[in-house]
C-alpha positions as CSV (number, residue, x, y, z in Angstrom):
1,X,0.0,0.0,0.0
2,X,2.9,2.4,0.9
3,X,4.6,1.5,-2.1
4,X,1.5,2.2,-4.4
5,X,1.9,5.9,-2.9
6,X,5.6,5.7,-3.7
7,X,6.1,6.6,0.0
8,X,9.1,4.2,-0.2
9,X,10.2,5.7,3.7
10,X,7.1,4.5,5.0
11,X,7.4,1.2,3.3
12,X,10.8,0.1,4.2
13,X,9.8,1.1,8.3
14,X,7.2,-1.4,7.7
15,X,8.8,-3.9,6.4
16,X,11.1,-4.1,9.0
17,X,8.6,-4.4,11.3
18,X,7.3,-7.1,9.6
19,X,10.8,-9.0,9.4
20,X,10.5,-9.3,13.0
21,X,7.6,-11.7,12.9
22,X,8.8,-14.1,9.9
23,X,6.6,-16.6,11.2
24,X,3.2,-15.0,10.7
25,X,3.8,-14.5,6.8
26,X,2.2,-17.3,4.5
27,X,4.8,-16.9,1.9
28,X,8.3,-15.1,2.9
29,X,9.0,-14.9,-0.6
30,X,6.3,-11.9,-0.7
31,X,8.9,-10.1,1.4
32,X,11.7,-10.7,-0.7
33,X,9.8,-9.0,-3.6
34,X,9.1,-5.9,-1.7
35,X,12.8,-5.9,-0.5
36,X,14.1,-6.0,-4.0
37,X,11.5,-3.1,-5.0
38,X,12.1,-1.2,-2.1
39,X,15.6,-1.5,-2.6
40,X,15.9,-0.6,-6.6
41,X,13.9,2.3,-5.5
42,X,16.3,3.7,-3.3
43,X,19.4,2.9,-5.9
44,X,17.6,4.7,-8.3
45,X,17.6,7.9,-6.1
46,X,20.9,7.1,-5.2
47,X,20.4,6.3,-1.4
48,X,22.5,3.7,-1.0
49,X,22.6,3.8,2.5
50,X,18.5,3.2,2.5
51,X,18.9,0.1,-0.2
52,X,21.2,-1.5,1.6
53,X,19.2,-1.0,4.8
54,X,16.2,-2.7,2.3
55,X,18.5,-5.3,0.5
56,X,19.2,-6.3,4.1
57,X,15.5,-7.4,4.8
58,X,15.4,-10.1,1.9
59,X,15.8,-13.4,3.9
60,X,18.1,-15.8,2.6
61,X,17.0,-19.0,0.7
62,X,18.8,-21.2,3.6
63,X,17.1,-19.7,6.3
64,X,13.4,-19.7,4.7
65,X,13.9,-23.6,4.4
66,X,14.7,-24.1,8.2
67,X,11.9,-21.8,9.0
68,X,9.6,-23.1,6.5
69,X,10.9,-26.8,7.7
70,X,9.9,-26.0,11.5
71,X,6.0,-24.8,10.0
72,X,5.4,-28.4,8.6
73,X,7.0,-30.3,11.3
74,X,4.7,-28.4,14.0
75,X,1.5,-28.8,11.9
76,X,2.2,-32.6,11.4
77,X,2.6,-33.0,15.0
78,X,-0.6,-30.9,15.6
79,X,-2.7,-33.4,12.8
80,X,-1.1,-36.2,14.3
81,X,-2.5,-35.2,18.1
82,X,-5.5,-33.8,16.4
83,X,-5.6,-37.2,15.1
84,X,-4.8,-39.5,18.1
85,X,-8.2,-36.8,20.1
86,X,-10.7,-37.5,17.6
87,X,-10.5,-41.2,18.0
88,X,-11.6,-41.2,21.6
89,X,-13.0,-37.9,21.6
90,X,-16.9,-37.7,23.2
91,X,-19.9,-37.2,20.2
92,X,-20.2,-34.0,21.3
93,X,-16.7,-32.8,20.2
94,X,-16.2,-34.8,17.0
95,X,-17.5,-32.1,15.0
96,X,-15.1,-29.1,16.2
97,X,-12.1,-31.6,16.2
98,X,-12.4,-33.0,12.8
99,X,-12.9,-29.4,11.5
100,X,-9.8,-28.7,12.8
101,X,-8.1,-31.6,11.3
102,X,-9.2,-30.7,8.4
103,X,-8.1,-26.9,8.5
104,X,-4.7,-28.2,9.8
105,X,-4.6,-30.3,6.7
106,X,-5.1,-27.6,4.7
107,X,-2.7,-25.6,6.3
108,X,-0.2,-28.1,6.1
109,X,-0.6,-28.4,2.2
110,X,-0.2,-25.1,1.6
111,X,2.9,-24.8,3.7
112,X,4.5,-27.8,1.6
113,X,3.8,-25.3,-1.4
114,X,5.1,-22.5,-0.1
115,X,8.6,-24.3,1.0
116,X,8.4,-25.6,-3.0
117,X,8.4,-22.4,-3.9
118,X,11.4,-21.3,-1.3
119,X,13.4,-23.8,-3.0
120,X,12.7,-22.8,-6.4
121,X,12.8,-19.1,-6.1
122,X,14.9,-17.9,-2.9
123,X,18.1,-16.2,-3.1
124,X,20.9,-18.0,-1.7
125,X,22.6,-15.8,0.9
126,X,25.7,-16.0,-1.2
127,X,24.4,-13.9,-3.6
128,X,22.5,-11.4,-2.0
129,X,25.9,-10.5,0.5
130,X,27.8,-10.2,-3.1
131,X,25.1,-8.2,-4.8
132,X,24.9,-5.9,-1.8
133,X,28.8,-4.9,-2.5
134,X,28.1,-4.3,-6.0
135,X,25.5,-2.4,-5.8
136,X,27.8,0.0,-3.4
137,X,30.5,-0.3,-6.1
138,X,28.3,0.1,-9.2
139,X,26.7,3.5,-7.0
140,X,30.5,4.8,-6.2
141,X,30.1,3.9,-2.6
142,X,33.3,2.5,-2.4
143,X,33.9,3.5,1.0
144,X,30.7,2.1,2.8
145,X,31.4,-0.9,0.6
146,X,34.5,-1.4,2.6
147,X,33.1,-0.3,6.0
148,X,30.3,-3.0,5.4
149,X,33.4,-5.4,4.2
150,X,35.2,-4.7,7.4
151,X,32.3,-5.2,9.9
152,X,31.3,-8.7,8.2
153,X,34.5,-9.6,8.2
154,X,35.2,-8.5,12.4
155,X,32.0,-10.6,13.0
156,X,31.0,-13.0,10.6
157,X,32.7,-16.9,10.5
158,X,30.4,-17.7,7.6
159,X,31.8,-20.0,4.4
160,X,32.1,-16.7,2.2
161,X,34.6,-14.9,4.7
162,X,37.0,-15.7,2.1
163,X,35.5,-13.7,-0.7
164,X,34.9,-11.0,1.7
165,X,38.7,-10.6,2.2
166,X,39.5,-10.6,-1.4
167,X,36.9,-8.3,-2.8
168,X,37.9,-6.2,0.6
169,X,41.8,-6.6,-1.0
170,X,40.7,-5.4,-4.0
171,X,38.7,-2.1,-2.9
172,X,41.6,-1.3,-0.9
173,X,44.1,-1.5,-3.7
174,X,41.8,0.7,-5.5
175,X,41.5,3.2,-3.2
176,X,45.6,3.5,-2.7
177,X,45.5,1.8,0.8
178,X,47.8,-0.6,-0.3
179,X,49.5,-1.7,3.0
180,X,45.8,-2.7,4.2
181,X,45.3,-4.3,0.7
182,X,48.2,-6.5,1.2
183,X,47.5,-7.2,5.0
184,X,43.9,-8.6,3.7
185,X,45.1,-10.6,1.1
186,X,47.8,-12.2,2.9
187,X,44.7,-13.3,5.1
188,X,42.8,-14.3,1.7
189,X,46.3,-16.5,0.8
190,X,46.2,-18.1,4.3
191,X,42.2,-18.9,4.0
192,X,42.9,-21.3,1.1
193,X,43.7,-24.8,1.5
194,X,46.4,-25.2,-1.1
195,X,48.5,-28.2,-1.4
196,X,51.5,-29.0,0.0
197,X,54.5,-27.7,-1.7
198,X,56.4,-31.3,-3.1
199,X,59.6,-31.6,-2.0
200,X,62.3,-31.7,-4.6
């Protein structure tokens, strides 16, 4: 609704709001979307500080598959008590049980869809932490780029730390810090597992 009145402020305060509470969105994927438009939005008035803040909200494909995982496992232990009630339940509560097997039934198809659709569709978070550095590069932010650079790489242990420290080399070379760029990518060198050197 916000973003129909291209009050793109409005929208992005809402959306985090609404990242907070993952679990009562039917499709996650819906907030991606918004993310991404949100996000192009702010590029395109060359905010880059507001489109990262949006690119930030658009939840990796890894972690909608754990959270979409925990949805089906909790309804399929709901149908299965749901189940387990009905068959000794009294007459008069058959009715309100077995409409609620039902909807849980329902509900549990849906969320099967949905987590289809997560593993078609979603980003991987690989490629939404490198797009956020280009984005900063393509925009001339070169600086935040590296300030974001530095503060993933003071805090993050992730698989892609390595990346991190070369594209982090790279910016500094570019920028003439080149004792920092050679600092980092003597780190990059020592993240690889290369082989032994053969003795001769």
């Amino acid at each position: 609704c916000e973003i129909a009145r291209k009050n793109y402020d409005r929208a992005l305060a809402l959306l985090q709001s609404v990242k907070s509470n993952l679990n009562l969105v039917h499709n996650p994927l819906v907030i991606n979307s918004l993310a991404i438009e949100i996000g192009d939005f702010f590029i395109k008035s060359n905010n880059a500080k507001n489109a990262i803040a949006a690119y930030d909200l658009i939840n990796p494909k890894e972690q909608l598959q754990r959270s979409q995982q925990s949805k089906i496992e909790l309804l399929e232990a709901k149908i299965k008590s749901l189940t387990i009630e009905l068959s000794t339940a009294p007459q008069s509560e058959v009715s309100e049980k077995q409409e609620a097997l039902i909807s849980s039934k329902s509900a549990l198809k849906a969320a099967k869809l949905v987590l289809t659709d997560i593993e078609k569709n979603a980003t991987p978070a690989a490629l939404i932490r490198t797009r956020t550095i280009e984005i900063l590069q393509e925009t001339g932010n070169i600086s935040e780029a590296i300030a974001l650079l530095e503060t993933r790489l003071a805090t993050d242990d992730s698989p892609h730390k390595k990346d991190d420290l070369f594209t982090l080399a790279s910016f500094y070379f570019g920028t003439s810090q080149h004792l920092k760029s050679v600092d980092c990518f003597s780190k990059y060198l020592s993240s690889l597992e290369l082989p032994a050197r053969l003795n001769t």
